[in-house]
VEXNULO-807131 format. One line per field, with one value per residue (C-alpha): residue in one letter; x, y, z. Coordinates in pm, whole numbers, plus 50000, padded with zeros to 5 digits. Example, Ala and Ser with C-alpha at 12.3 -4.5 7.8 and 13.67 -1.06 7.14 Angstrom:
! VEXNULO-807131
residuo <- c(a:s)
east <- c(51230:51367)
north <- c(49550:49894)
up <- c(50780:50714)
//
This chain:
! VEXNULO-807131
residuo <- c(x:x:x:x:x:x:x:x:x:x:x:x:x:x:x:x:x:x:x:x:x:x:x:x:x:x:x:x:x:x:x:x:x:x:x:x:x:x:x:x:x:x:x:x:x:x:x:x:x:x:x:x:x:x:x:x:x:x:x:x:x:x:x:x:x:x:x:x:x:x:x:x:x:x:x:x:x:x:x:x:x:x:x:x:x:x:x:x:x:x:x:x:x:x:x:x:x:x:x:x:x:x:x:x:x:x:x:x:x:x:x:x:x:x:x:x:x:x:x:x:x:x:x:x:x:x:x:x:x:x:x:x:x:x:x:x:x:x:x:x:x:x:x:x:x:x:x:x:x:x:x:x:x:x:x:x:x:x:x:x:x:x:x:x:x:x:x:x:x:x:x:x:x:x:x:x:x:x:x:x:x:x:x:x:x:x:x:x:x:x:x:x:x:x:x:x:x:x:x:x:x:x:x:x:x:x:x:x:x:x:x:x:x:x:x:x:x:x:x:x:x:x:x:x:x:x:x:x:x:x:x:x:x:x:x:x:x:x:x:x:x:x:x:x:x:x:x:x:x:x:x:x:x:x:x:x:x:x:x:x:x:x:x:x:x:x:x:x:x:x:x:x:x:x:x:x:x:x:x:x:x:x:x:x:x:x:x:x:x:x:x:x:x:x:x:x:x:x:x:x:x:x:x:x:x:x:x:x:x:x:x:x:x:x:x:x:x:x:x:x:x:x:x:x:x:x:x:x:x:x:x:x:x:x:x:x:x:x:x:x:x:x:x:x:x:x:x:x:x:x:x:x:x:x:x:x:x:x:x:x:x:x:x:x:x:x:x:x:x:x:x:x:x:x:x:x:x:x:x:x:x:x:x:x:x:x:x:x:x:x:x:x:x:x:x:x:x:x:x:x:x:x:x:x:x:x:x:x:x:x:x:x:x:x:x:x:x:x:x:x:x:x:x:x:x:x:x:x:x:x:x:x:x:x:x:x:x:x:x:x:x:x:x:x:x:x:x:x:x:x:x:x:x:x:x:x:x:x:x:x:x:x:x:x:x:x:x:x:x:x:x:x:x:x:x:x:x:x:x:x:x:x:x:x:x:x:x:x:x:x:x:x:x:x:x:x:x:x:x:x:x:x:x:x:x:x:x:x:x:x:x:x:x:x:x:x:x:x:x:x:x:x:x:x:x:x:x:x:x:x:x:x:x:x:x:x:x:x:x:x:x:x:x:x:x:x:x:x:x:x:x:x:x:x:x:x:x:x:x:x:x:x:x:x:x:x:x:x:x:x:x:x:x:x:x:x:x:x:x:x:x:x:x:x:x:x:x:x:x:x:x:x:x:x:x:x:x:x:x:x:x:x:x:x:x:x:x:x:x:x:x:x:x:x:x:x)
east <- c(83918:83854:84125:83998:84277:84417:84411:84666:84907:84837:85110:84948:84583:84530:84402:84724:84932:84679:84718:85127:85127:84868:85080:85407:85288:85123:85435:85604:85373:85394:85764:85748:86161:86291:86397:86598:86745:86925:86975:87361:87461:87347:87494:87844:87818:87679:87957:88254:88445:88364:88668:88448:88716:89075:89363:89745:89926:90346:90329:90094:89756:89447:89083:88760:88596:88232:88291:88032:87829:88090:88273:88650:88871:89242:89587:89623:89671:89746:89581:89219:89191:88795:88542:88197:88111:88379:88165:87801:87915:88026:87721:87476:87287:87351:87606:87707:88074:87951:88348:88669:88964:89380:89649:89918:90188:89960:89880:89555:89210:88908:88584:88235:87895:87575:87359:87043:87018:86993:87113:87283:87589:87914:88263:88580:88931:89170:89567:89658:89991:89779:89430:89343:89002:89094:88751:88428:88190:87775:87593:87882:88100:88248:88516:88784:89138:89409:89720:90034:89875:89480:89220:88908:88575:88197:87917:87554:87277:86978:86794:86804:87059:87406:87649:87578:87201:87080:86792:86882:86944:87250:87629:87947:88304:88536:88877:88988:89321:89447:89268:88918:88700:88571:88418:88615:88382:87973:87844:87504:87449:87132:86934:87056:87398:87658:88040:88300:88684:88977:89344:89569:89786:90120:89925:89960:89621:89285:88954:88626:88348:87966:87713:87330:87098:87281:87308:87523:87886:88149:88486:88725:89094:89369:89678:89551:89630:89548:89138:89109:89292:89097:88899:88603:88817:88549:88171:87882:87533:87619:87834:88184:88428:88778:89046:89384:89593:89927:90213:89937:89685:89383:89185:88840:88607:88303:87926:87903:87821:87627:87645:87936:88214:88514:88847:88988:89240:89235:89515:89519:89110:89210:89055:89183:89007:89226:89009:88731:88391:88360:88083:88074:88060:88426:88315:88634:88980:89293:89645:89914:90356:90235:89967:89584:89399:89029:88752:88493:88146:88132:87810:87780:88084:88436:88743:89095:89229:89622:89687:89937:89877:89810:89540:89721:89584:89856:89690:89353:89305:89042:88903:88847:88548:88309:88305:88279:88603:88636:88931:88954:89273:89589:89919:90061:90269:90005:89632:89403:89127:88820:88695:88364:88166:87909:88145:88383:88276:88601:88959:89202:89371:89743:89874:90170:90197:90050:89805:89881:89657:89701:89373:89093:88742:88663:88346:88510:88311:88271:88079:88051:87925:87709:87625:87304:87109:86691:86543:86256:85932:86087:86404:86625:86903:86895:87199:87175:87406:87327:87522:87563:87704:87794:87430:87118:86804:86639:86481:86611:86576:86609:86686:86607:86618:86601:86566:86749:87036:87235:87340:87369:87716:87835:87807:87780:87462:87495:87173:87279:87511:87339:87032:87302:87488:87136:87065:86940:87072:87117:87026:87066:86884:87021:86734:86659:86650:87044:87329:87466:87542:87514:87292:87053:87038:86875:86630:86469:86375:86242:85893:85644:85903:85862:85739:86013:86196:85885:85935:86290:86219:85946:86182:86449:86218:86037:86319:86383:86082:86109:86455:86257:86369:86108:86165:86144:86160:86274:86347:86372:86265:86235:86278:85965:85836:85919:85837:85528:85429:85565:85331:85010:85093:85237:85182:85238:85624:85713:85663:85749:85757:85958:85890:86049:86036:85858:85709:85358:85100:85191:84913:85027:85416:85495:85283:85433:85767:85990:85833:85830:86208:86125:85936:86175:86235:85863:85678:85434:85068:84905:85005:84713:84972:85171:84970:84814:85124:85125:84810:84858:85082:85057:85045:84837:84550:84557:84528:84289:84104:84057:84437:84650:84896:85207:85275:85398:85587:85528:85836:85906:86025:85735:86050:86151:86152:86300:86002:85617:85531:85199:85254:85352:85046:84791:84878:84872:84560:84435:84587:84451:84073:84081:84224:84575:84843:85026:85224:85343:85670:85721:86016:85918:86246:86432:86459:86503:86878:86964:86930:87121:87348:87129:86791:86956:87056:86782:86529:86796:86727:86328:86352:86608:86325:86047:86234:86333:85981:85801:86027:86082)
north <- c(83129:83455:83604:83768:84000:84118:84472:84448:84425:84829:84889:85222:85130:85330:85007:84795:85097:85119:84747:84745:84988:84862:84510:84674:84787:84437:84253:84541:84461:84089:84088:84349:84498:84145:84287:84604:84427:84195:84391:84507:84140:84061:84384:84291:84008:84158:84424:84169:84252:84022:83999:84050:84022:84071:84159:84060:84314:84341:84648:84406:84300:84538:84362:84513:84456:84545:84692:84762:85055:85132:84947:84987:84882:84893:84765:84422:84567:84891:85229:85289:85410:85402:85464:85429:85651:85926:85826:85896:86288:86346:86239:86269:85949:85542:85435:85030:84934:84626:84536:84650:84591:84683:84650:84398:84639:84862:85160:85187:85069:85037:85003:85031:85130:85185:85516:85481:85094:85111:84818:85079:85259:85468:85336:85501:85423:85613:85654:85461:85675:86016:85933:86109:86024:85942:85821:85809:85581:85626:85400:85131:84905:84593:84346:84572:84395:84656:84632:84851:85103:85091:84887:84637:84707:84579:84776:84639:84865:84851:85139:85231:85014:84919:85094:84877:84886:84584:84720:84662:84508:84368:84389:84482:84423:84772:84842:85224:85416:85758:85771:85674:85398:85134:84799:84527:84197:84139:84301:84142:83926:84020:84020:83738:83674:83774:83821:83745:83855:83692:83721:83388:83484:83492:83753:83665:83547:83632:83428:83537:83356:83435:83285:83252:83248:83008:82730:82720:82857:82944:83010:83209:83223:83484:83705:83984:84257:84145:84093:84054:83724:83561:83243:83015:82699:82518:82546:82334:82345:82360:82608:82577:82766:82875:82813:82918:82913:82708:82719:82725:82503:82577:82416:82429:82343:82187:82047:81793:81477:81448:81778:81724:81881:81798:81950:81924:82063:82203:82255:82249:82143:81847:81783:81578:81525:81577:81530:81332:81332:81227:81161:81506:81856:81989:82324:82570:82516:82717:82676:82762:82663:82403:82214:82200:82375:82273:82289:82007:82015:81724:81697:82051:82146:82251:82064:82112:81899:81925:81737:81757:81899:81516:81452:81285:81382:81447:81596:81699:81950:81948:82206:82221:82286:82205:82547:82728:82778:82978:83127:83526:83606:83389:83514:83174:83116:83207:83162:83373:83168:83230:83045:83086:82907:82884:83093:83204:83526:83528:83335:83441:83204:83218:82867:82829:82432:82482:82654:82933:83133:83515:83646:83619:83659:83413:83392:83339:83041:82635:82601:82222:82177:81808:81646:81411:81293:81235:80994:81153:81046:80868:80720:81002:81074:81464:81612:81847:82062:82101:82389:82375:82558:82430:82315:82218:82289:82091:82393:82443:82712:82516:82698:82609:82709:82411:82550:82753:82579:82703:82510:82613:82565:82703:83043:83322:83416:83686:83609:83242:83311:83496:83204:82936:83088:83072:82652:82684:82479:82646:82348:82439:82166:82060:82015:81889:82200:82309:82202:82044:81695:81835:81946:81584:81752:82070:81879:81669:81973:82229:82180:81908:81802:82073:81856:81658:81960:82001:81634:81701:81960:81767:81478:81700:81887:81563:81389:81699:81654:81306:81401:81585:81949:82254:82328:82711:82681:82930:83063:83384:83444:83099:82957:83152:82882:82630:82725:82838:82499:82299:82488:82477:82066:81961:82210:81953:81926:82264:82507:82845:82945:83234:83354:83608:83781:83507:83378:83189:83304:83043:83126:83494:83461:83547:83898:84044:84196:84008:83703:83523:83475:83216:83015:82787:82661:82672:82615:82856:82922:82991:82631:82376:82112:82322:82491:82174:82069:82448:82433:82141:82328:82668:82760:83087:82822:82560:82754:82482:82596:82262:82265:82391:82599:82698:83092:83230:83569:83640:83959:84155:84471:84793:84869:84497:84503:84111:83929:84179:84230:84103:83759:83830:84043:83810:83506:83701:83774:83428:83291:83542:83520:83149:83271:83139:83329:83504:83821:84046:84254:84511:84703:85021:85120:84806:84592:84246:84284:84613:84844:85051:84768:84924:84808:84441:84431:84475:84259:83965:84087:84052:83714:83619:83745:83592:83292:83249:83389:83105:82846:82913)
up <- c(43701:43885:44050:44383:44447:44126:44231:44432:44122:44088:44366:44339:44497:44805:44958:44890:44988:45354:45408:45393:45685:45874:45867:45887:46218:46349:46245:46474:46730:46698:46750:46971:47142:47036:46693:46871:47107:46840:46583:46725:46754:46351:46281:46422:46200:45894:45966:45906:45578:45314:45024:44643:44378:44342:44056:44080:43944:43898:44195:44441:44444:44417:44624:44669:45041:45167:45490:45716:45511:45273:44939:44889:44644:44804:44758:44976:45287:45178:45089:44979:44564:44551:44829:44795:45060:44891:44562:44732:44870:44521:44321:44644:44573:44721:44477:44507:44353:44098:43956:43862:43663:43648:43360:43448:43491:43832:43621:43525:43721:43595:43777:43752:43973:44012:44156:44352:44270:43873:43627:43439:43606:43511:43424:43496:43429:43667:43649:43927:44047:44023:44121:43768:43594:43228:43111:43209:43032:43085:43074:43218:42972:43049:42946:42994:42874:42884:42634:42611:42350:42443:42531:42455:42624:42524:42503:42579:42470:42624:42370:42038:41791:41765:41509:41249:41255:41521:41763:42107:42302:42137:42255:42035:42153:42082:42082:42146:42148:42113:41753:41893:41961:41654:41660:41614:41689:41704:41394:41317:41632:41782:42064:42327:42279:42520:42463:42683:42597:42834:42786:42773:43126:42869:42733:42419:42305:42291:42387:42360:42418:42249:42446:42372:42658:42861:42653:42379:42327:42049:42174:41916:41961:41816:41852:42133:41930:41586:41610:41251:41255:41540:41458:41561:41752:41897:41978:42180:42219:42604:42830:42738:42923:42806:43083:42885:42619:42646:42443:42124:42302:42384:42735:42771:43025:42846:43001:42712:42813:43118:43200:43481:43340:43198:43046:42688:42501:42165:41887:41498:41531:41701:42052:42359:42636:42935:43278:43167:43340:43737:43981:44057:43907:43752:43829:43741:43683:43569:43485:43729:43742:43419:43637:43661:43944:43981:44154:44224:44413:44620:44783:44757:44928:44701:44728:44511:44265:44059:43786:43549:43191:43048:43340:43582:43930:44181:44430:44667:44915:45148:45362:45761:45738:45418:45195:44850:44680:44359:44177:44142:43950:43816:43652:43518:43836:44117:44153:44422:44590:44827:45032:45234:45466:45711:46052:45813:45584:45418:45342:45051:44975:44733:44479:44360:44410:44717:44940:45131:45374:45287:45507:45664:45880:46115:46381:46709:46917:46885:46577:46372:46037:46048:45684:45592:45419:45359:45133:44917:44815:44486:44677:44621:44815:44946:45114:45351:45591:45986:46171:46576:46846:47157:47270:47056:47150:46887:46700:46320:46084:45734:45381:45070:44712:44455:44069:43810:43834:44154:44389:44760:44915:45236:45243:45553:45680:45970:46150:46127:46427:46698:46647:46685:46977:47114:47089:46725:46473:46119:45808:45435:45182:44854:44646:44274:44061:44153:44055:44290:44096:43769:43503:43518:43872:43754:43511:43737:43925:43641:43482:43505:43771:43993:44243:44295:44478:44741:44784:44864:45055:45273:45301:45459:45733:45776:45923:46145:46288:46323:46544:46791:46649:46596:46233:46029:45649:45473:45120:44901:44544:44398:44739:44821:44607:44770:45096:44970:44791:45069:45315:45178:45066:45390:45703:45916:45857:45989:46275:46121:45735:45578:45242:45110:44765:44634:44274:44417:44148:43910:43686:43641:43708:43356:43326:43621:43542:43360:43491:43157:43151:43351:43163:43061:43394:43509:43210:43015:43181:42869:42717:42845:42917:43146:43278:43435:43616:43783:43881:44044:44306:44245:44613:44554:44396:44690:45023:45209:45480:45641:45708:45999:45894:46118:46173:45856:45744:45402:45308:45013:44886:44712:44446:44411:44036:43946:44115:44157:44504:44427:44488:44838:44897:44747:44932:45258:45148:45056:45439:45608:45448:45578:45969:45931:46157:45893:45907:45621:45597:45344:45284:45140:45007:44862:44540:44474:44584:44662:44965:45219:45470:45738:45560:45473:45833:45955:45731:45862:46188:46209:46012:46317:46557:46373:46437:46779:46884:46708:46781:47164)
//
């Protein structure tokens, strides 16, 4: 099979380098001032602090907040310790804040970043009273679990070996102290596992957790400061996730079964199960005043659960408005919560036997979050959120993702709002391939049953369409996929398509990059089987030019380095040879995540514009 435009994987070639301008400035053309004259109102909204992560400490509680173009990490409304802007004048490069950690007692912080958009960053550990830098680590470490006398950190390395001979990459947990630093868990695991070291909140015990890949887990369990004495308590050939450790017993929160989630408790090797398996996804949980906290996804939205440390349930909380709740720090007697939706960029919420509002972001205006449902082409149920302002125009702009096992739940998108306040109505599909109702969920969506999630997908925008409303699909990454496949099988079900950073050569995915990660959720191209079930949709292999298709922005990043630009640039290719009206974005200064807020502002912005000015 001859590949027409394989040259344009050299991101190099004068001629791909020629054509990204020359569309840069058409797509310019073709949305013309629109794009200025928005971009303040997404920019108000993409300016609203967002709440990342927070620690409770015994002298308050320490949160880090994206701010318009800057990271902080502060005391709860208090002063500023680290600011990324303070960080960029003193190294002189775009440094992004990716975590951070503090000892129980407020002394000591630890956090961690990245210069100029690289994996690898620096950690430093800082005296909290003085503002003093006490260590610097380069490349980064994590896992950082402070005790009285020293601390625990892991180190991944990327290059070269680990201490005890293993060629990277491989990870080693280390403790260090006043008389240095030595290893004190990992020798001889190789390539592919991944430690992860929690502290029972008495903090008393130890749990760490070795993963491989993402599907199996051994959980060990020990006195915190005695890591010669900790043992193997329990492991599963699925994720297993420790929650605590009371008075000597252990609770887990295990995917055996049907993948669903449930909790357990382990002591002396012998295992109850406490909250046994439900319709839904147990997703987290923790232990707070001697009951259970947990979260379950119910039809892709979060709602709270107590029970009692036998598995009684005593309580449920729902939310106002359907949203994404997850846990960020507990002490024993108080859990810290966030909440998200579609108008709201942030809550914190504070547990102690019950739920407390501590602060907030909210987007002023009448906004109501609508659930429903299609039916796909096999009789599946697919749920789907609708978002509306005061008036609806009937014109949607739908996103999708469907694979790899994440589900969508309400989350803030800023250039959601200005297209709602304008008649639009914002829809976000819950396709096969998440995991929305558990890992069955996922399954039927990976492989040779990729199609089921175009089905999904085309059952969703379908019955849009079938309401009256002008429909925009949407998707980034592996939702470029699917907007991708769904557009060259069924061009009829949409208006406007938006594909952004997408996988589409499904016959080359896994030599671009590090495409072939992926091949356990796609398949492998060089295996005959599979590679006839990719074929089958691979959108780059069946552009038809006897179909219609709807005006289409294809939009990536040059320095993108997860998914290779290529695929965006050879399907524009392929739609444009057969006359279709598509448009190609390229930002020539961003990755697969990263950029400046400015540049991520303003990609929202022309996607926004792209938008309204097909769908008016």
């Amino acid at each position: 099979m001859e590949d027409p435009y394989i040259w344009m994987e050299n991101l190099n070639d004068e001629r791909v380098l020629k054509l990204v301008e020359e569309e840069n400035r058409r797509f310019r053309e073709f949305v013309g001032e629109l794009s200025e004259e928005l971009f303040p109102e997404v920019w108000e909204y993409y300016s609203m602090p967002t709440l990342h992560s927070v620690r409770l400490t015994e002298k308050g509680v320490i949160a880090m907040y994206k701010e318009k173009d800057r990271q902080v990490i502060r005391w709860l409304g208090g002063d500023v310790i680290v600011d990324s802007k303070a960080l960029e004048k003193e190294l002189n490069d775009e440094v992004l804040l990716q975590g951070f950690t503090a000892d129980k007692r407020g002394k000591l912080l630890a956090y961690s970043f990245s210069i100029g958009g690289a994996d690898e960053g620096i950690t430093r550990i800082i005296d909290l009273e003085t503002g003093e830098i006490l260590e610097e680590f380069r490349p980064s470490v994590w896992n950082i679990t402070f005790l009285e006398d020293g601390y625990y950190f892991s180190r991944f390395y990327r290059h070269g070996e680990t201490p005890d001979g293993v060629k990277a990459p491989a990870v080693r947990l280390f403790w260090k102290d006043r008389d240095g630093e030595k290893v004190v868990f990992g020798e001889g695991l190789g390539s592919g596992y991944f430690l992860g070291l929690g502290k029972s909140t008495d903090g008393k015990w130890a749990i760490l957790t070795v993963t491989f890949g993402w599907n199996s887990a051994e959980i060990y369990a020990g006195p915190i400061d005695e890591p010669e004495k900790w043992e193997k308590v329990y492991s599963a050939d699925v994720p297993v996730e420790p929650i605590d450790v009371i008075d000597g017993t252990l609770y887990l929160l295990t995917r055996e079964g049907r993948g669903l989630g449930k909790l357990i408790a382990v002591k002396d090797g012998k295992v109850e199960e406490i909250i046994p398996e439900g319709d839904f996804p147990l997703e987290w949980a923790g232990i707070v005043n001697g009951k259970i906290l947990a979260g379950r996804l119910v039809h892709a939205s979060h709602r709270l659960e107590v029970y009692s440390l036998d598995g009684e349930k005593l309580d449920e909380v729902r939310f106002d408005l359907p949203g994404s709740v997850y846990p960020l720090d507990a002490d024993g007697k108080k859990a810290l919560l966030r909440y998200e939706s579609f108008t709201v960029p942030y809550r914190l919420y504070e547990f102690e036997g019950e739920l407390k509002l501590v602060e907030g972001q909210e987007v002023e205006g009448n906004f109501k979050v609508e659930e429903d449902f299609a039916v796909s082409k096999d009789g599946t149920r697919v749920h789907y959120f609708l978002v509306k302002g005061e008036r609806d125009e009937k014109r949607a702009w739908v996103f999708g993702y469907g694979g790899f096992n994440i589900s969508l739940t309400p989350r803030f998108f800023p250039q959601a709002i200005p297209f709602i306040k304008r008649g639009g109505t914002f829809a976000m599909a819950n396709l096969r391939g998440g995991s929305e109702y558990g890992e069955e969920w996922h399954r039927a969506g990976m492989r040779e049953n990729k199609q089921n999630v175009f089905d999904d997908f085309i059952a969703v925008l379908g019955k849009l369409k079938a309401e009256g409303y002008k429909v925009a699909a949407w998707g980034r990454s592996n939702g470029g996929l699917l907007v991708s496949a769904t557009l060259t099988q069924r061009p009829d079900v949409m208006d406007a398509a938006l594909i952004g950073y997408p996988v589409i050569d499904m016959m080359r995915f896994h030599k671009l990059y590090i495409g072939s990660v992926w091949i356990p959720e796609y398949g492998n191209p060089d295996d005959p089987k599979d590679r006839e079930f990719l074929l089958k949709y691979s959108p780059y292999h069946n552009v038809d030019p006897r179909k219609k298709y709807p005006p289409t922005l294809i939009y990536t990043g040059l320095h993108d380095d997860r998914v290779h630009p290529a695929h965006a640039l050879k399907f524009f290719m392929k739609l444009r040879e057969i006359g279709a009206p598509v448009y190609l974005r390229v930002e020539t200064k961003s990755g697969h995540m990263g950029a400046s807020p400015e540049t991520r502002a303003r990609e929202l912005t022309d996607l926004l514009a792209f938008v309204l000015k097909t769908l008016s």
